[in-house]
C-alpha positions, 0 to 999 in steps of 0.5 A: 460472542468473540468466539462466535465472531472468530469462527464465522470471519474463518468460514467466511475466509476473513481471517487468515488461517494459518492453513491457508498457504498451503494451497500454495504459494509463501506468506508475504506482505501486500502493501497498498501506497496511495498517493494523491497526485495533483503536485506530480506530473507523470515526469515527476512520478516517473522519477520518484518511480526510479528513484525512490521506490524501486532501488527500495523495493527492486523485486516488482511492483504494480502501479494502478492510476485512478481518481481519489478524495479525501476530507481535509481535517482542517477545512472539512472540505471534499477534495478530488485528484487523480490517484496513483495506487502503488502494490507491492508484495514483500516478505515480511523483513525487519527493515520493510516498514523503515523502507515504506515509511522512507518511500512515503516520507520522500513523498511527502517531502517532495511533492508537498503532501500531508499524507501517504495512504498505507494499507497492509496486510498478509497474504499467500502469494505465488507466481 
């Protein structure tokens, strides 16, 4: 059945073959930040902006603005907030998880939060 599983996330282009850069583009790392944004002000989040994020990721990100929710583990209550989604595509470095997690870390600190979201994953990237 693994076999079965494996073969079909292939032709369904779920997995990541290690043809697929070939189409173009390098091999990097897509990481998703999800920040909730209740304790920063957009002044706030500019400056954790300039000085957090791009001295540690200076090649370029994107910034996405939204609404979020999450359940508290403690109350068990819903909660929603504006959202800030924070892209970035990095080669795969020794250092890249120790740079995200400092990012994160710093936010947390800052803004008093219990958590930054992270997503991971590969992908082929060209520009």
């Amino acid at each position: 059945m693994r076999r079965f599983s494996v073969g079909l996330a292939l032709w369904l282009g779920l997995a990541h073959p290690a043809w697929a850069c070939d189409l173009g583009g390098v091999e990097m790392v897509r990481t998703e930040l999800l920040f909730g944004r209740t304790a920063a002000s957009d002044a706030d989040w500019a400056d954790f902006l300039a000085k957090s994020v791009t001295p540690r990721f200076p090649d370029g990100l994107t910034v996405l603005d939204g609404t979020g929710q999450w359940l508290s583990p403690r109350t068990g209550a819903i909660s929603h907030e504006a959202s800030t989604l924070l892209l970035i595509l990095a080669p795969p470095q020794a250092d890249l998880k120790q740079r995200l997690d400092a990012v994160r870390d710093d936010y947390k600190a800052r803004f008093h939060q219990q958590s930054v979201g992270l997503v991971t994953s590969v992908s082929c990237v060209d520009f």
